[in-house]
C-alpha positions, 0 to 999 in steps of 0.5 A, a space after each residue: 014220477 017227478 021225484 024219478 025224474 029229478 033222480 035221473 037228471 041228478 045222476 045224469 048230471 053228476 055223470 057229465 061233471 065226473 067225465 068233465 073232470 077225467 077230461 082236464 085230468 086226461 089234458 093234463 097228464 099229456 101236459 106233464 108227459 109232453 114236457 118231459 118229452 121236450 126238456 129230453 129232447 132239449 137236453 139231447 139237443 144239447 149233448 148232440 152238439 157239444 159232442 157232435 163229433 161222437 155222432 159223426 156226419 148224422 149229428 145233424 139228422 139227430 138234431 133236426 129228429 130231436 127240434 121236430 119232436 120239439 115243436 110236435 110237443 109244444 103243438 101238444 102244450 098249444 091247446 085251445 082253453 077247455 071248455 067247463 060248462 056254461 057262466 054259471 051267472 047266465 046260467 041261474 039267469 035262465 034257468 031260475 024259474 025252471 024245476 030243478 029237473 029242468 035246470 039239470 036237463 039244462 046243464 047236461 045239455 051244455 055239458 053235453 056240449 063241453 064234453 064234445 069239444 073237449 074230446 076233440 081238443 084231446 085227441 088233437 093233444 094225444 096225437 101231437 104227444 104222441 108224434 112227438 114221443 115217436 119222433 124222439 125213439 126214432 131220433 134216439 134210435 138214429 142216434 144209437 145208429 150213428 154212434 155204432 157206424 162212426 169210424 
């Protein structure tokens, strides 16, 4: 029973590590496309304003789009530190004494924990790249509008 139980534990906790690992691969895929996202809305700042004229009296509304999916974009790069477990100094301090199913029931716990908080900061950072990438294709379709309606 011991020996099955060290197993379940093993696998329980190799399983918290791999969903650990998807979740700082996850923020940083959102990182990678959020600064896309803001180097292309940067860039069309700068082509609005160096041909403001091409777009008309809506030059502006194009702007202020492109600077708000700007700033949803760095809320999305702004995220609290990820949370990758317990110090593993403090953790051998109060765990040396415990049977290895022990010590791996321990640490799912406090992956348990991380993974929680984890998953908030995620969404929180999908949601404001997603703002951000929406307010870019609205702003983008504003601006196909304006440079069709320009006289």
């Amino acid at each position: 029973m011991s020996d099955d139980l060290t197993a379940i534990t093993e696998v329980t906790r190799d399983l918290a590590y791999r969903q650990l690992d998807a979740q700082l691969q996850s923020s940083t895929s959102y990182d990678a496309k959020t600064i896309g996202v803001i180097a292309f809305d940067v860039a069309g700042v700068a082509g609005v304003l160096a041909a403001k004229d091409v777009f008309g009296k809506l030059w502006w509304v194009v702007i202020l789009g492109l600077l708000i999916a700007s700033v949803a974009g760095l809320i999305a790069l702004w995220s609290s530190q990820f949370d990758v477990g317990p110090d593993p100094g403090s953790f051998y301090e109060n765990t040396k004494t415990d049977s290895l199913a022990q010590a791996n029931i321990a640490l799912v716990t406090e992956l348990t924990g991380s993974l929680q908080a984890n998953d908030r900061a995620l969404r929180w950072k999908a949601t404001a790249f997603l703002v951000a990438l929406l307010v870019t294709i609205v702003t983008a379709a504003i601006a196909a509008v304006s440079l069709q309606a320009k006289p």
